[in-house]
C-alpha positions, 0 to 999 in steps of 0.5 A, a space after each residue: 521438553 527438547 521440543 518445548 524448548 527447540 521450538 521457542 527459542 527461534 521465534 517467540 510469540 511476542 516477535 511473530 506477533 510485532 512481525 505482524 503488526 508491522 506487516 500489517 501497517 506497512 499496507 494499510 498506511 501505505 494504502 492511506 497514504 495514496 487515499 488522496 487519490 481514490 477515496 474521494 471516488 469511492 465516497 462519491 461511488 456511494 453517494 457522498 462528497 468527496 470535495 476537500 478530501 483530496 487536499 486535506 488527506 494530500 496534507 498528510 501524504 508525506 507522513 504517511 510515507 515516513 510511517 510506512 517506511 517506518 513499519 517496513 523496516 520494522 517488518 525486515 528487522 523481525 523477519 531476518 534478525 539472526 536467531 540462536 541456533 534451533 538444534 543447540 538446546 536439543 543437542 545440549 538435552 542429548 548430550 547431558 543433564 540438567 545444568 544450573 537450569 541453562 539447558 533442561 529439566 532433568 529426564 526422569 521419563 528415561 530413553 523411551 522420552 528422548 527417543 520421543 523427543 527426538 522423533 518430534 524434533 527434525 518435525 518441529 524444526 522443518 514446520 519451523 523452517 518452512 514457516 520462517 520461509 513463508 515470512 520472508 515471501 510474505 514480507 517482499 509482497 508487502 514490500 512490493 504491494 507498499 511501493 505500487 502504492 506509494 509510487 506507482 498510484 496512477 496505475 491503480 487509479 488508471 484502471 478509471 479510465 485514461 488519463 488523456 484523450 486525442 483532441 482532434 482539430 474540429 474541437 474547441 479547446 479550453 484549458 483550466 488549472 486543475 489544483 489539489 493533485 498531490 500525485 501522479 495517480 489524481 490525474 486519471 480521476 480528474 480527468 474522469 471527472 472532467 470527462 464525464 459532463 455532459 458537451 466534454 468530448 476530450 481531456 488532455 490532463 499534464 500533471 506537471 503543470 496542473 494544466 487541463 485541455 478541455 475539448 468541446 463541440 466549437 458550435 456549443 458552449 463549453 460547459 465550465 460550471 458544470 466542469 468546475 463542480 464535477 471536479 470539486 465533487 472528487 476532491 479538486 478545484 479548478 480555474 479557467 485560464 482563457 477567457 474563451 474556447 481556443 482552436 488550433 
């Protein structure tokens, strides 16, 4: 019974189950909150449309944000809220009997028992330590793993290819506004969009200004509805703001 009682008062099963959920959903919205940025191409990976998704999941980028914050701090308060003492109902068994139900049932089972009990216990309370332990680690990669998320999108979406390329001075330029990139990680898949149509041999993408620098072949025709619908393919829009290619 010492070891029954021991073992359930740190931790009951109730908190390690809320502990975690809210681990849990730290990552997961964490993660639907950079799906702006990736989704869209991953349904085109699958041969789905991905327009309007980056805008529309866009929208819900900050609540998302506040949901997770939210859930990671449900997730420290579970981790380390102070607990009762693990040896106190063990050294109260010990030392007396039963007292108005406040420490434990009476020990019928006579010396042979508590010897056991106390056998079990040192086990009990390391496997109790080395767990609570093991949440602590578990909670600060989930805190890390929601911060890249949040913060840090591009560095996933990177792993699509570079963001901006060299324009060399034997290309054509034209420059578009790229609209519907709620964050830093929807560059690389923009520019990627705009890379992959067929005549783009460069894209210098700057996310500040929403602005994109296409370069072409100058004896070819820049490519700009084919351009356009690549990028409305993954979640963008685009508009030309030169009437015709430029060269510097």
């Amino acid at each position: 019974m010492a070891n029954e009682t021991e073992t359930g008062a740190a931790v009951s099963p109730s908190s390690s189950k809320a502990e975690r959920v809210a681990k849990i959903g730290t990552v997961i919205s964490a993660i639907l909150a950079s799906s702006c940025c990736w989704l869209p191409l991953l349904l085109l990976a699958i041969g789905v449309s991905g327009a309007g998704i980056a805008s529309t999941l866009g929208a819900y980028r900050v609540p998302l944000m506040v949901v997770t914050f939210g859930f990671l701090a449900m997730a420290f308060y579970f981790t380390y809220r102070p607990r009762r003492a693990a040896g106190k109902s063990a050294a109260c068994c010990a030392s007396q009997e039963a007292l108005d139900g406040d420490c434990c049932a009476p020990r019928s089972a006579g010396a042979g028992a508590a010897a056991g009990e106390a056998t079990l216990g040192p086990s009990a309370g390391g496997r109790r330590v080395n767990m609570m332990a093991l949440n602590k680690v578990m909670l600060w990669v989930v805190t890390v793993l929601a911060v890249a998320f949040l913060f840090f999108p591009k560095y996933f979406t990177s792993m699509l290819g570079p963001a901006s390329d060299e324009l060399t001075a034997d290309m054509a330029r034209t420059v578009l506004k790229v609209e519907g990139m709620t964050c830093e990680g929807c560059v690389p898949p923009a520019a990627r969009a705009i890379r992959q149509v067929p005549g783009v041999l460069a894209v210098k993408m700057d996310y500040p200004t929403e602005l994109a620098t296409v370069g072409t072949r100058a004896d070819q025709p820049v490519p700009r509805q084919e351009i356009l619908s690549s990028l409305k393919a993954v979640g963008f829009s685009g508009e030309f703001i030169e009437p015709s290619p430029s060269r510097e």
